[in-house]
N, C-alpha and C positions, 0 to 999 in steps of 0.2 A: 569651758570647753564643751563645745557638744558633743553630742553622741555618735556622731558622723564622723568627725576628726578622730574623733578616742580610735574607733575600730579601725579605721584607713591605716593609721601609726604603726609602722611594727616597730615591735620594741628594740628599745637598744640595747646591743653585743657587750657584755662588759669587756673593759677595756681589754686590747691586746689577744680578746680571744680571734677574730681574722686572723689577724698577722700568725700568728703559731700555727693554725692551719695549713694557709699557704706556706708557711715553711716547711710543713712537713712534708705537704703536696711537693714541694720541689727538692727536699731534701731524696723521695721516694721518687720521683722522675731522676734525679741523678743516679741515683744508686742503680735502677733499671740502664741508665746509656752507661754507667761503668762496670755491670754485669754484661754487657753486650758487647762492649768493647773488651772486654776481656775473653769470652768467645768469640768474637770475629778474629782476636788475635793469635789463639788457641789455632781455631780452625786453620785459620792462613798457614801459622808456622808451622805446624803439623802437615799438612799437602804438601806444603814445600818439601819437608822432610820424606813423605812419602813418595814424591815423584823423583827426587835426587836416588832413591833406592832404589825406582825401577827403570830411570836412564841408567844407572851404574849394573847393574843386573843385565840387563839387554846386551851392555856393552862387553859383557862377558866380565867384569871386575867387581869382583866378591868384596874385598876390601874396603871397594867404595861405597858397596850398599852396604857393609858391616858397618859404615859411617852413621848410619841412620838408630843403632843402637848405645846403651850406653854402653861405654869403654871399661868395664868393671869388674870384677871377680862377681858382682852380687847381682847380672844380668842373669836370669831364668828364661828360659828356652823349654816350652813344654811343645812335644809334638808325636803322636799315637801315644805308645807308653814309654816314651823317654823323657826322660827330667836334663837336661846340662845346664852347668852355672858355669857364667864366665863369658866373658868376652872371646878370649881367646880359645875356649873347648867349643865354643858357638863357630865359630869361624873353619876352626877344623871340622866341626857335624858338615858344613854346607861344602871345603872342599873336598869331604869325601865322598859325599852324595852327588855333588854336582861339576867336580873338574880334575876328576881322578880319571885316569885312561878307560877310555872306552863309554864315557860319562860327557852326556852335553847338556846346558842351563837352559835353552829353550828362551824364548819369550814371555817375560812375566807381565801379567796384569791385576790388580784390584777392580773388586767394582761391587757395587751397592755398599759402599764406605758408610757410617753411621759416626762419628764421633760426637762424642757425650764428656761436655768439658765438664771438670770437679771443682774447679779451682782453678786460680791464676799460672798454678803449677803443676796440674795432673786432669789426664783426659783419659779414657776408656775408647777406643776404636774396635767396632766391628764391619768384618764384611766378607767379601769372599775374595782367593787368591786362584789364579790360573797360568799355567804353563804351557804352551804351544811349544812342541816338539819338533823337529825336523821333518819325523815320522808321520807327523799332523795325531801322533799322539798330544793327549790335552789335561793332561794330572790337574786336580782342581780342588777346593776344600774351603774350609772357614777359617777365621783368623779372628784371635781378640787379642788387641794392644793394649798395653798399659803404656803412656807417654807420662814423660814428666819431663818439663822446663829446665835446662840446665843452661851453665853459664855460656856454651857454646850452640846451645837452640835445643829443641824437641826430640828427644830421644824416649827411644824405645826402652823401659827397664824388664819389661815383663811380657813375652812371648808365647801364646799359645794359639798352635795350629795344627788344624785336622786334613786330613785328604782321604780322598775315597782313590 
């Protein structure tokens, strides 16, 4: 062999070592498209859930944005310095605040939403929340969601919200 061929040759792979590479290369491109799909999925169900809460709200029906929450004794509701657990003690804070005589809901909006998926089953949402008043008063504040996947879609488990 001469000296010309010898250095031109790159050596050879022992066997099998390719192939395990590209598997791995592809095993780690899939894991990236099913971490992605599972935040695309995250995000989606979640807007969903957040947008049915503020046609139902606008619509004047508390019920049905309470739809957006889990159904549970073990929901938490933190808002200034009040703590309520429950589904039900949640539903009564918002119709006493908001559809007790002399009390109106106004028009609710989000906006600069952030959601930060954890898992297949749990996201973290921030952003800010706004009320439009009749009064063209405009009550406004921050929000952080805890969601988690339940068998009936994205629900809220853990609620805390500030307002100025």
């Amino acid at each position: 062999m001469s000296g010309e061929n010898y250095l031109s040759k790159k050596p050879a792979q022992p066997a099998g070592q390719q192939p395990e590479a590209a598997s791995q290369q592809q095993d780690q491109e899939q894991k990236a498209e099913d971490r992605q799909e599972i935040r695309d999925d995250a995000e989606e169900g979640i807007k969903h859930s957040l947008l049915l809460q503020i046609e139902a709200w606008n619509r004047g029906n508390l019920r049905g944005y309470m739809n957006g929450y889990w159904h549970s004794p073990d929901l938490v509701f933190f808002s200034g310095a009040t703590v309520t657990k429950g589904w039900e003690p949640t539903l009564a804070r918002y119709q006493q605040r908001y559809a007790s005589a002399g009390k109106e809901m106004g028009k609710l909006e989000f906006s600069e939403l952030h959601i930060e998926v954890l898992n297949k089953r749990a996201a973290v949402v921030t952003g800010k929340w706004q009320l439009t008043m009749s009064d063209g008063k405009q009550p406004h504040g921050l929000l952080t969601l805890v969601f988690k996947k339940m068998n009936a879609g994205w629900r809220i488990v853990h609620d805390h919200t500030s307002g100025e």
